[in-house]
C-alpha positions as CSV (number, residue, x, y, z in Angstrom):
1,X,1.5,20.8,24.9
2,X,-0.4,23.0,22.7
3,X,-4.2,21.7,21.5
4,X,-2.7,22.0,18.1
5,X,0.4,19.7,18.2
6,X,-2.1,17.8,20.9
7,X,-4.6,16.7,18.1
8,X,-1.6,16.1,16.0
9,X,0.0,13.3,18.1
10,X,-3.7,12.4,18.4
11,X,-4.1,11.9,14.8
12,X,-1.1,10.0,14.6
13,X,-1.7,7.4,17.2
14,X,-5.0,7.2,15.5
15,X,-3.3,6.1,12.0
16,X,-1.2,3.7,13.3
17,X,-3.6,2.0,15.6
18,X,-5.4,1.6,11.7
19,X,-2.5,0.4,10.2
20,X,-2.3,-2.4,13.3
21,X,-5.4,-3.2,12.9
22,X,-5.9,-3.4,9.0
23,X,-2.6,-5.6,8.9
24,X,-4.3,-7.9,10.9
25,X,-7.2,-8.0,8.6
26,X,-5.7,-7.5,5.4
27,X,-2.9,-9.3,3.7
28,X,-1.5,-5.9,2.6
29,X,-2.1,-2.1,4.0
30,X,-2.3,0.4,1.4
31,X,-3.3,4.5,1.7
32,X,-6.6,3.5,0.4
33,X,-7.7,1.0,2.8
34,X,-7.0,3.8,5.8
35,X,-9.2,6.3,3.8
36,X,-11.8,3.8,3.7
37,X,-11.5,2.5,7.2
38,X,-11.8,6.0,8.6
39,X,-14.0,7.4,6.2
40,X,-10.9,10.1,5.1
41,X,-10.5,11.6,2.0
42,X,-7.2,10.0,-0.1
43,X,-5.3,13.3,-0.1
44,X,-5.7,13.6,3.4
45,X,-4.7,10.2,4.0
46,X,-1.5,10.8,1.3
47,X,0.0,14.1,3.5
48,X,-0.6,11.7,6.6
49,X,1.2,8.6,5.4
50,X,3.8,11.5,4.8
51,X,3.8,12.7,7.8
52,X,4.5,9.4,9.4
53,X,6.9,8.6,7.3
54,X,9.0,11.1,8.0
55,X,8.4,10.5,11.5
56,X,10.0,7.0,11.0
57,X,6.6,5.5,12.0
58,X,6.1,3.7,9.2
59,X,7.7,3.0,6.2
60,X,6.0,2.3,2.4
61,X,6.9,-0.1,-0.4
62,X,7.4,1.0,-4.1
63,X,3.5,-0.7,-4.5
64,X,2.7,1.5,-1.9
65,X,1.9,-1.2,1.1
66,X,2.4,0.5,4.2
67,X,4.7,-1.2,7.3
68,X,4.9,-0.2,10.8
69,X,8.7,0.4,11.9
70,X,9.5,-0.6,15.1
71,X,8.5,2.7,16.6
72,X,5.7,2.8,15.0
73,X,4.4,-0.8,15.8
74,X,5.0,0.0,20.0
75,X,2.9,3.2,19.5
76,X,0.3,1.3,17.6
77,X,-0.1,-1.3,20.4
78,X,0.2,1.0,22.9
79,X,-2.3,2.8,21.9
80,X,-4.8,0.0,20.8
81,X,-4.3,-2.2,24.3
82,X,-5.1,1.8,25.7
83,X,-8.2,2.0,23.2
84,X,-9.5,-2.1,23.3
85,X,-9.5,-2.5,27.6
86,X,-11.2,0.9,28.0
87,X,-14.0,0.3,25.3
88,X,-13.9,-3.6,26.6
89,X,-14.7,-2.3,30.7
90,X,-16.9,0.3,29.7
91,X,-19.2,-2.4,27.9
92,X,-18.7,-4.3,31.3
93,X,-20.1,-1.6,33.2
94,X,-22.8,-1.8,30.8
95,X,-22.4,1.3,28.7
96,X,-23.8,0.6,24.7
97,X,-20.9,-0.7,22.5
98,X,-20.9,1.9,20.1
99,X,-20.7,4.5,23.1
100,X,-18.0,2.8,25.0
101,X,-15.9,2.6,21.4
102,X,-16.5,6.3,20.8
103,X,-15.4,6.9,24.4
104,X,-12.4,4.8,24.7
105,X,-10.9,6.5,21.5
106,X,-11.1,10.2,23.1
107,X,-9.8,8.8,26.3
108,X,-7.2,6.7,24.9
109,X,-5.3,9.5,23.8
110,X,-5.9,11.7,27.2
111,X,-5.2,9.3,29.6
112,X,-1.8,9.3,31.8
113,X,0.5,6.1,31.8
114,X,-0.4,6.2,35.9
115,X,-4.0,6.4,35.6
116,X,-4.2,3.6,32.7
117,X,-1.8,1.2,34.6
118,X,-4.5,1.6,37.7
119,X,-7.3,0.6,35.9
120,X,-5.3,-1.7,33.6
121,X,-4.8,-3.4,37.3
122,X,-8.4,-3.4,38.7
123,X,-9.5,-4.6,35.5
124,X,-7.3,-7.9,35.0
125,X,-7.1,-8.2,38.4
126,X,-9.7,-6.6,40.7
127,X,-8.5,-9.0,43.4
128,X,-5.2,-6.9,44.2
């Protein structure tokens, strides 16, 4: 895979791990609340919705509230569960929240299925 279509697929899993975890906040997900909760501009945001769309990632209402299809909602947990244990065990080694956050989302997105499922095990349950 190419570092272009790389930080593509990267960018995507990043949008719909938003999506999860605004419609967990929010009654509603709309274009504008991802803009906000990644500091984006709306345009960008807009071609990216798009994008996903297209994909069959997500799907959007004639109001413009944003769903996860079924696809879209395994990607999005996938990657969050990747992106919440790494951040969470770096903090347990005792690296600074913020650091372990910033950390866990480059890594989330790097990592191989093998090497997540190793440290998946050793961290919920380091007696194996």
């Amino acid at each position: 895979m190419g570092y272009i279509q790389h930080k593509s697929e990267e960018s995507i899993e990043d949008y719909l791990e938003t999506i999860l975890v605004l419609g967990k906040r929010l009654t509603e997900v709309r274009s504008i609340d991802i803009a906000n909760e990644l500091n984006y501009s709306k345009p960008s945001v807009s071609v990216a919705m798009k994008n996903l769309k297209n994909r069959g990632y997500i799907t959007i209402t004639h109001e413009g509230y944003i769903h996860l299809t079924e696809e879209g909602q395994k990607l999005a947990a996938s990657t969050y569960e990747r992106h919440t244990l790494l951040r969470d065990w770096l903090v347990s080694l005792g690296v600074d929240p913020e650091i372990a956050a910033a950390d866990a989302c480059r890594v989330e997105h790097d990592i191989s299925s093998q090497s997540f499922e190793a440290i998946k095990k050793h961290v919920l349950h380091p007696e194996e």
